[in-house]
N, C-alpha and C positions, 0 to 999 in steps of 0.2 A: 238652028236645030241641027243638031249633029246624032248621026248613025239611027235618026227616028226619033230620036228623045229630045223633048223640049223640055227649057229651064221650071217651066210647071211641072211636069213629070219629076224633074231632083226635085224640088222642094215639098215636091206631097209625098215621096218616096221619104225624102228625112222625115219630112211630117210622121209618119209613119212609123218610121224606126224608132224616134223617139218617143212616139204614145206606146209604140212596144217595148220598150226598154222600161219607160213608167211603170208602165203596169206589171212588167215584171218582178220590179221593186218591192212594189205595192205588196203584191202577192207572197211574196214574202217576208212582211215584215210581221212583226206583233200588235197587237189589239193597242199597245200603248205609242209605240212607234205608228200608227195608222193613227191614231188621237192627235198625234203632235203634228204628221204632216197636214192631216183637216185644220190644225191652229194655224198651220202655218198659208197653206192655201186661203183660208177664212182674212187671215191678215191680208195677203197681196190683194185680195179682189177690196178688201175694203180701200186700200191706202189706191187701188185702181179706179174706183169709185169715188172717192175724196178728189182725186185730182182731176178727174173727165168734170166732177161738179163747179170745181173753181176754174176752168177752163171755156166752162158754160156762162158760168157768171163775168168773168173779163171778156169773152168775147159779146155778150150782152153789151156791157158798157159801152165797149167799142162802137155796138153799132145805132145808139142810142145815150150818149153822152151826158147832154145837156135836159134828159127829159124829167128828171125830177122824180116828183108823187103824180106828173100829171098819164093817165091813164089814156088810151084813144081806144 
């Protein structure tokens, strides 16, 4: 920690800067341009979702390999 400010302080400060920068974006863009960035958000959370699920399923395997159909 240097001059009071911990490395949490910078990175909620960028946090910060950049949801303000967003949103200033945002605010200025057009009804069609605000369509496309929700396509485009709507896509990353899916393909972020797609990948946390198959990460679910091999770690599954992983910890349970050999167990088949059989259920406990």
């Amino acid at each position: 920690m240097e001059n009071g400010i911990s490395v949490n302080d910078l990175i909620e400060k960028a946090d910060n800067d950049a949801k303000k920068s967003y949103m200033t974006r945002v605010w200025s863009m057009t009804k069609d341009q605000i369509f496309h960035e929700l396509m485009r958000v709507h896509g990353e959370s899916s393909k972020l979702l797609m990948q946390a699920q198959a990460e679910i399923e091999r770690l599954n395997k992983l910890l349970d390999p050999d167990d088949g159909d059989i259920r406990h």
